[in-house]
C-alpha positions, -999 to 999 in steps of 0.1 A, spaced: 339 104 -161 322 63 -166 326 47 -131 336 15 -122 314 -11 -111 321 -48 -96 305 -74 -78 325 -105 -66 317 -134 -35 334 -129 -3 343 -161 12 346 -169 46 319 -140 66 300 -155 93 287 -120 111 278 -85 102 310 -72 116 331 -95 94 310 -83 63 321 -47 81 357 -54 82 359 -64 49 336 -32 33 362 -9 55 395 -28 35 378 -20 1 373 15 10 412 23 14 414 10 -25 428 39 -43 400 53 -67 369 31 -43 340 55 -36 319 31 -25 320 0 -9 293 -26 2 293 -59 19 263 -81 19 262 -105 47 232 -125 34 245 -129 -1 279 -131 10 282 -103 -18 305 -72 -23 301 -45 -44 323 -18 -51 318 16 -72 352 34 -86 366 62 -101 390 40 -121 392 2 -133 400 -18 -106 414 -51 -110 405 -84 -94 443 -87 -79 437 -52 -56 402 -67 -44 416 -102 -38 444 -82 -16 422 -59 1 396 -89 9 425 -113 20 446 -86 42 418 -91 68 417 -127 67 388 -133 41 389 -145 7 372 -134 -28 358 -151 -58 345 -141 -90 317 -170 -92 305 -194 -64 315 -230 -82 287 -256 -72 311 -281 -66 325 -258 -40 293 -256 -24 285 -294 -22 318 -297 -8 312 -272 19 277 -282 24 287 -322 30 317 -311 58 292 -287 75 272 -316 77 294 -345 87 307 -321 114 272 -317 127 265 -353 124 295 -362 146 293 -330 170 256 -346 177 268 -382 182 293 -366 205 271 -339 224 243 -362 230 252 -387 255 271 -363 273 241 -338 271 217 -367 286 247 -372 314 246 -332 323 212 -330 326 204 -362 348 232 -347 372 216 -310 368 178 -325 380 195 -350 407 213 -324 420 245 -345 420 273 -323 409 298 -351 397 337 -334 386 342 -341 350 369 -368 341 392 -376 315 367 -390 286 344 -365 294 370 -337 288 385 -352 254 349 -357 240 341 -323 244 378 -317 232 371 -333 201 337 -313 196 351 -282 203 384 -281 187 375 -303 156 342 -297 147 344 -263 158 376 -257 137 357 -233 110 345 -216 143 382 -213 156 395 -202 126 371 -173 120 381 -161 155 416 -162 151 414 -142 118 396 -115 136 416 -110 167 451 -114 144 434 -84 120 424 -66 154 387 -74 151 360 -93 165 329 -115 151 301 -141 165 326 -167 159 352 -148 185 321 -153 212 312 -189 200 344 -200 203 352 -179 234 325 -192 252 328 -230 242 366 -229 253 362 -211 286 335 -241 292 358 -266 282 387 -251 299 369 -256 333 364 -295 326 403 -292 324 409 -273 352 384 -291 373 405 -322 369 432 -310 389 408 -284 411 380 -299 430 367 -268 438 359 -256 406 329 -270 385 333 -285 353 311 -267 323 330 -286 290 300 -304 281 287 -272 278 312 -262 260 304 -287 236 269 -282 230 274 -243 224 295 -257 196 269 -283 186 243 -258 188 260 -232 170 267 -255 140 230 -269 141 220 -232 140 244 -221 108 234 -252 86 195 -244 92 205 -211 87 225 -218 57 195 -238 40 175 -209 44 193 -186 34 201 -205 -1 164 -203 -6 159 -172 -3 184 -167 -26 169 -189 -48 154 -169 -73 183 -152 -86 205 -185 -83 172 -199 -110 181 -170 -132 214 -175 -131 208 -213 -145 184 -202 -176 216 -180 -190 224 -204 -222 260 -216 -221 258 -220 -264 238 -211 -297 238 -228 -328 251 -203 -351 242 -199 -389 272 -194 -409 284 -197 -444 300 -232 -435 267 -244 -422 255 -243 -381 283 -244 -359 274 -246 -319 297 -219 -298 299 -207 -269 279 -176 -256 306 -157 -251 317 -157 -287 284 -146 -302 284 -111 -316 259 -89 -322 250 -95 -360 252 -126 -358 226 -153 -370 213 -180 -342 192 -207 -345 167 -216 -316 149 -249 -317 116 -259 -295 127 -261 -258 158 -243 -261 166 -216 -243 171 -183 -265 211 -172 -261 205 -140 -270 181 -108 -275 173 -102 -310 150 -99 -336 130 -122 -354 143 -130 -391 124 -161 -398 100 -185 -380 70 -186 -357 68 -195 -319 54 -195 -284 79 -183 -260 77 -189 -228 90 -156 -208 78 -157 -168 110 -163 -154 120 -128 -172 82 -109 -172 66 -130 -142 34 -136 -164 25 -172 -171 10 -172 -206 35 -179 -233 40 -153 -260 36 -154 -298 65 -146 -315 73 -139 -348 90 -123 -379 100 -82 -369 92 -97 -331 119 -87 -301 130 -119 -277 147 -123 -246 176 -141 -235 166 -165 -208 132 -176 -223 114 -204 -236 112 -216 -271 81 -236 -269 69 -248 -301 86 -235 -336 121 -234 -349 134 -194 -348 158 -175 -367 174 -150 -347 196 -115 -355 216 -111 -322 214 -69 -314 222 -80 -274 249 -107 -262 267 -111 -233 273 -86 -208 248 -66 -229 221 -88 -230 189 -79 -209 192 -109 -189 226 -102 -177 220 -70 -171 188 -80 -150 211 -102 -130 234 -77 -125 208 -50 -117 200 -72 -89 228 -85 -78 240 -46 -73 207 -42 -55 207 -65 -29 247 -58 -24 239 -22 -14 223 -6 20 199 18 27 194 41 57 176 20 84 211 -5 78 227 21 93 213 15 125 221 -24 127 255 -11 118 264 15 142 247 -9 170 268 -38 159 299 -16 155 301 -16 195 280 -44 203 305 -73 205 334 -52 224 303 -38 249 295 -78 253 329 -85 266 328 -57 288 297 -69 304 304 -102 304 338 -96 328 319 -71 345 291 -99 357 316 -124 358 336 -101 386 305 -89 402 292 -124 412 328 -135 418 328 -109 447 294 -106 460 277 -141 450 269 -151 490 247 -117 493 219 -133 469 201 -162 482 182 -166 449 209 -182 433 203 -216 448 166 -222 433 178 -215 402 179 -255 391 217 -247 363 233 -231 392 224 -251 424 255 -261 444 279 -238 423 301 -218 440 311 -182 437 340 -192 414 321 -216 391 293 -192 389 312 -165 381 323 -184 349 287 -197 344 277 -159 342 304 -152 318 299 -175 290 261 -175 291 263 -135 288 289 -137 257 268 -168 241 236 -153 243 249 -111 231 259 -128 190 248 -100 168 239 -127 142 202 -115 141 211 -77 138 233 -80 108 203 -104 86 180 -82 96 180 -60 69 198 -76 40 179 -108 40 148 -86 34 162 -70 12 172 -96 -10 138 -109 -5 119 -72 -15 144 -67 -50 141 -103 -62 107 -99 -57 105 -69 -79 126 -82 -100 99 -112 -109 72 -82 -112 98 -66 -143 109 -41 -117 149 -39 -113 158 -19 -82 190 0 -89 190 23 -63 180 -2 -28 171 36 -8 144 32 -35 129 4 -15 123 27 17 113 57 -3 91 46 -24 65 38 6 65 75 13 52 87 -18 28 108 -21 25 123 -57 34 109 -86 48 129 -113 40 110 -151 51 114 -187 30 111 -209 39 99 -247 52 62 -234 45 62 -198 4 69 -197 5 60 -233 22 27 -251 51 48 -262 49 33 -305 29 63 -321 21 61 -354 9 86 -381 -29 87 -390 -34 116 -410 -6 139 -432 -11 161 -460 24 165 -473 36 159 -505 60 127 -515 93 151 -515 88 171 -486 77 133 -465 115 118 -474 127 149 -463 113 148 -430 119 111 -429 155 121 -431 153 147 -407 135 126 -380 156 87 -383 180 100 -365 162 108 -333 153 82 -308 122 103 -302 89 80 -303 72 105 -328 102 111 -349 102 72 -350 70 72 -361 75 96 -388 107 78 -401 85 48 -404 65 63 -433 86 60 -462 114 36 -473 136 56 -482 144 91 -470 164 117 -483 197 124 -463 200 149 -445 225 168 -429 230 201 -398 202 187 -377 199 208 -349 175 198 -321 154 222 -301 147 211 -267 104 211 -263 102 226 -296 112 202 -322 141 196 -349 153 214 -382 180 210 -406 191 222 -439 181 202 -468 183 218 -505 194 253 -494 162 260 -471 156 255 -433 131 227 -423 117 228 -387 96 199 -378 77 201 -342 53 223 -322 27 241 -338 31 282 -342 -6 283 -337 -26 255 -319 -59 267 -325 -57 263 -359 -54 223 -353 -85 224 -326 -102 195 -337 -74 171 -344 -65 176 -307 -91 176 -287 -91 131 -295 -60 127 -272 -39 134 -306 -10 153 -316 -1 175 -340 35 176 -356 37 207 -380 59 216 -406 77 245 -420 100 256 -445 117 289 -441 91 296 -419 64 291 -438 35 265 -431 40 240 -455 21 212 -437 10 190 -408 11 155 -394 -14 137 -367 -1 114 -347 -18 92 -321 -7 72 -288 -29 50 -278 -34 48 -237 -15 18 -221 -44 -13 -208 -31 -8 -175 -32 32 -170 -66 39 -161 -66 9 -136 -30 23 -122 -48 59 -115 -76 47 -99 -55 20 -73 -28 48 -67 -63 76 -57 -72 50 -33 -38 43 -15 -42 88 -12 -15 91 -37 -21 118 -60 -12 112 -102 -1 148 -119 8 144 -158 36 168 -167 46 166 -201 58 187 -229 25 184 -254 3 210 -260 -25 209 -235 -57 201 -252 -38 165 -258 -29 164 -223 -63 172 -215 -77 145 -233 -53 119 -218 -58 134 -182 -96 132 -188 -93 96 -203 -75 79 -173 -91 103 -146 -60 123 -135 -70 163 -123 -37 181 -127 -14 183 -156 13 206 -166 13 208 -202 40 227 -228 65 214 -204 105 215 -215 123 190 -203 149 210 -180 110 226 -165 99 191 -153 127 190 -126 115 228 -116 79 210 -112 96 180 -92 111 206 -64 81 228 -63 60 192 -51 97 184 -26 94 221 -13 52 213 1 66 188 19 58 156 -4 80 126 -10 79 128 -52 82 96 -74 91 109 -115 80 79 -138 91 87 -171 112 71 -203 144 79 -189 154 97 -218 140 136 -220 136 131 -180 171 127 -167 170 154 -145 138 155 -134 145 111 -125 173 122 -109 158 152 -86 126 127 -78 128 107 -44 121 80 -65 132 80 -101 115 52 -123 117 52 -157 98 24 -185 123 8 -205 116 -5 -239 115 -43 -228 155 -49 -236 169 -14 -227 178 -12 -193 210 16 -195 186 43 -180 215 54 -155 188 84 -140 166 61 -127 165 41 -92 141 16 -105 138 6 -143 101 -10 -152 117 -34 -176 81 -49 -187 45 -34 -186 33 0 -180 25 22 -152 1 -2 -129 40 -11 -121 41 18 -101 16 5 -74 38 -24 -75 69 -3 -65 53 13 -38 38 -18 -17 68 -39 -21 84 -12 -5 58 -10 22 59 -48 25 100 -51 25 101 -18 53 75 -35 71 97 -70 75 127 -51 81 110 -31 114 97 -64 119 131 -80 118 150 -56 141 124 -52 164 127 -89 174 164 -88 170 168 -63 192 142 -76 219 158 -106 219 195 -90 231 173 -63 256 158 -97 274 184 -118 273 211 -102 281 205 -85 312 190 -122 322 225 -142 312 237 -114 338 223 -126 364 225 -158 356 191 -167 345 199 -183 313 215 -215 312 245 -212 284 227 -241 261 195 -220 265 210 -191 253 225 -208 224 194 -220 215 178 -182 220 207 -170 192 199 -195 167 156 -194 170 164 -155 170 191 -157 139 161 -182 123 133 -163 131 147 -132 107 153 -153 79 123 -171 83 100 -138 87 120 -121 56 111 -154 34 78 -147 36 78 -113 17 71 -134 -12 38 -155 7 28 -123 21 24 -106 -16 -11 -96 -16 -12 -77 -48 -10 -85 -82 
């Protein structure tokens, strides 16, 4: 049964355990089987047994207090982004003088009781600027939840609570200009945070913008300019220098440079021409093109890129689940410790003398203190860092492959892949370019259109290349595949088999050249033979020789005889082959390399090696430059040959690496500072500051995936 896949925006996360919350409400949709939430992307993703409608996702989002859109709309985002920052602006002209006031009191040692002004300033900061902030608190604790914005605002009201309080209680020390600035600081923290995180997202935003919203299409009535969604396949588009090209297609008429890095990643524009295959998304450079549509819309490799990608960095992989489960408890174990410290220094704060050098808490007293402990302990403990830790690399490592033609459609792929350590390769189109063509025949006209016939309906690359040698070939009908052997059919009362040999010695030297031999029979009998070569791909030979020294070890397996996988094995420097293999064999070879212990990538054309992508730790399959429905495969090399495979395996080791990296200092951060806010080490504006350097840092170190890319 086809599943059901959807990606949407969920509006209104500010912390993992929001992005939590809402992944647990899509789970309970009737048919959901999987559910993800991306908190850097502010993505979901869900994966069903049935069509789901946007109505049930809308409800399941918005019964715990978060909202859901199809599309983010710009305008939305300008909106947003001018209110975030005319909140700061006036949080900042607010916070400041009161700020300067604190700390001249803190240094003097003058502990002055807060009055009226002072307490409606920090009102104002607190309850209107940090109205987002309150709001996300309230929808958690009315859906029985918690989030980073429950301990913002918990700890900025407790402060100014006590400039309230203090009004009316000498005794007790005012803290609602702290208050403030943990507001302040907190919105200062998510704009910088914001900003970074929109460019890191940057890349797919770019590709987002280079999908065409018309064509000029040719018609009987003349050109008439529609809108992308109406073309159809078939139909005829014209594409003038510096356009964008709408759709993927073919050639008819015309001759251009295209311009194709933001799809391919390589800088040097293309020559296309009549017969050629475009992309939508790239450049028309220099002529006018005539273009048959064969990929529009949903089904055009650009959109399918994007959505490749957008599934990618949507989904988790099996370090998450750490952050998770940590973050799962972490907010309700805060509050717990918090009240516990609180308490403890409320009873026993006379027994420790230190207290007093301490220059924050000088002339407090045991109730004030107490307090002091309380909100610097649930300030400092926001899980903000945990939760980007791992998607923000994430999104960092796919987009990254994605510029390098590599679409990640499994994310576990990511870890795997820097574990392998043999990889498993196809031959005709993987090792090889995958367009054979027919050098040498010596059968007559009839019996050629015949075979023709036989072999156009196969997707096969050397049945292509057979169909390609005559025009027109007889029709045939009760083709009847044999898997690893070949095809026959019935044509004129007698049984044609085209495929393996009977006898490969009699073809010895045609193969021992890399080439293969196709032979012929009818009824059984011999009645000819074809030669067909591959050449090798540019890029294998260099691809074998980086993957040797990185200790990884390269094993053809493929189903032609083996003095042609000799020759290629020989050519490109790889030891071990399995030769004569069928294609259900090639997932027995892909255990028996899983049972010595090895982590096992399959690189094949996704076609005859379904199960053997599937079995692989790593499935990764070569496309044909627009196909990317290869459902076996976890990552789909949608441009260029095998040296791709190197690729795969150090963006993984670079993505892992920022991801340990990550929530190593995430969770260093909360092991120092926590126990310190305890005992009243941290001042509440230091610890605010600690979150949002900490929160920062992540994003920061995750950008630089891309500046840290040290291969080509």
């Amino acid at each position: 049964m086809k599943e059901f896949k959807k990606d949407f925006i969920v509006i209104g996360m500010t912390c993992v355990n929001c992005a939590r919350t809402v992944e647990k409400s899509l789970k309970k949709i009737d048919g959901v089987r999987f559910a993800a939430v991306n908190l850097a992307t502010s993505t979901g993703f869900i994966v069903a047994q049935r069509e789901i409608s946007f109505d049930e996702i809308k409800k399941a989002v918005q019964s715990v207090g978060y909202d859901v859109s199809l599309e983010r709309s710009e305008d939305l985002e300008k909106k947003r982004y001018i209110q975030a920052r005319n909140d700061l602006s006036l949080s900042l002209l607010i916070s400041a003088p009161l700020m300067i006031s604190m700390f001249y009191q803190m240094f003097k040692m003058h502990r002055a009781h807060s009055s009226l002004i002072e307490v409606l300033l920090a009102g104002i900061v607190v309850f209107y600027c940090g109205r987002k902030t309150i709001r996300g608190a309230v929808i958690a604790l009315l859906h029985w939840h918690t989030n980073m914005d429950t301990l913002i605002f918990l700890g900025a009201f407790v402060s100014w609570l006590t400039g309230l309080f203090s009004l009316f209680n000498t005794t007790l020390m005012s803290f609602s200009t702290i208050g403030a600035m943990i507001i302040t600081f907190h919105l200062t923290g998510r704009f910088i945070e914001s900003h970074l995180r929109d460019r890191a997202a940057k890349e797919i935003k770019e590709l987002l913008k280079i999908q065409a919203k018309e064509a000029t299409v040719l018609t009987q009535d003349g050109e008439i300019s529609m809108p992308i969604e109406a073309i159809k396949e078939g139909f005829i588009v014209l594409v003038r220098p510096s356009d964008r090209i709408p759709v993927d297609g073919t050639v008819l008429t015309g001759y251009s440079f295209v311009d194709e890095s933001m799809i391919t990643g390589e800088p040097t524009p293309v020559q296309k021409g009549e017969g050629d295959q475009v992309t939508s998304g790239s450049l028309n450079l220099t002529g006018l093109l005539k273009i048959k549509a064969t990929g529009v819309g949903k089904d055009s490799f650009l959109s399918k890129m994007i959505e490749l990608i957008k599934q990618a960095q949507g989904s988790k992989i099996p370090i998450q689940a750490l952050a998770d489960t940590i973050t799962k408890w972490f907010v309700p174990a805060i509050f717990l410790l918090a009240f516990v410290s609180s308490a403890f220094w409320y009873l026993n704060y006379d027994k420790f003398t230190f207290i007093e050098k301490i220059p924050w808490t000088m002339g407090l007293n045991n109730q004030s203190f107490a307090i002091f402990v309380f909100v610097a302990t649930i300030v400092i403990a926001c899980p903000c860092a945990l939760g980007l830790a791992t998607p923000m690399a994430l999104m960092k490592g796919t987009t990254l492959a994605a510029k390098k033609s590599l679409l990640i459609r499994n994310a576990e792929a990511i870890q795997t892949a820097k574990d392998v350590r043999v990889v498993l390769l196809d031959k005709t189109g993987t090792l090889t370019v995958g367009k054979p063509v027919v050098v040498k025949h010596n059968l007559d006209q009839q019996t050629l259109r015949i075979i023709a016939g036989i072999e156009k309906s196969s997707n096969h690359p050397l049945a292509k290349a057979i169909s390609r040698l005559v025009d027109d070939p007889f029709s045939v009908e009760q083709i009847e595949e044999i898997a690893g052997s070949g095809v026959k059919a019935i044509y004129g009362g007698s049984e044609y088999f085209v495929g393996k040999p009977k006898n490969l010695t009699d073809y010895d030297d045609l193969l021992k050249d890399a080439k293969t031999v196709v032979e012929v029979r009818k009824d059984s009998d011999v009645v000819g033979f074809m030669v067909i070569e591959d050449p090798l791909r540019e890029d294998s030979l260099q691809a074998i020789e980086r993957l040797k020294k990185m200790r990884i070890e390269s094993v053809i397996v493929t189903g032609d005889n083996e003095k042609t996988a000799s020759a290629v094995a020989k050519a490109v420097g790889i030891k071990k082959i399995h030769s004569n293999v069928k294609p259900e064999e090639k997932l027995s070879i892909v255990r028996y390399y899983q049972s010595k212990g090895m982590k096992v990538a399959m690189v094949g054309d996704g076609i005859n090696d379904a199960a053997a992508l599937k079995g692989a730790n790593v499935g990764i399959a070569i496309g044909s430059g627009t196909d990317l429905a290869i459902e076996s495969a976890d990552i789909i090399i949608s441009k260029g040959g095998v040296s791709k495979i190197v690729d795969v395996i150090e963006i993984s080791k670079l993505t892992f690496r920022t991801i340990k990296q990550n929530l190593f200092w995430a969770f260093f951060y909360n092991v120092v500072a926590i126990p310190a806010a305890m005992i009243g080490l941290l001042h509440p504006l230091i610890a605010e500051v600690a979150m949002i350097v900490s929160s920062i840092t992540v994003t920061v170190n995750s950008m630089r995936i891309k500046q840290k890319e040290e291969f080509s």
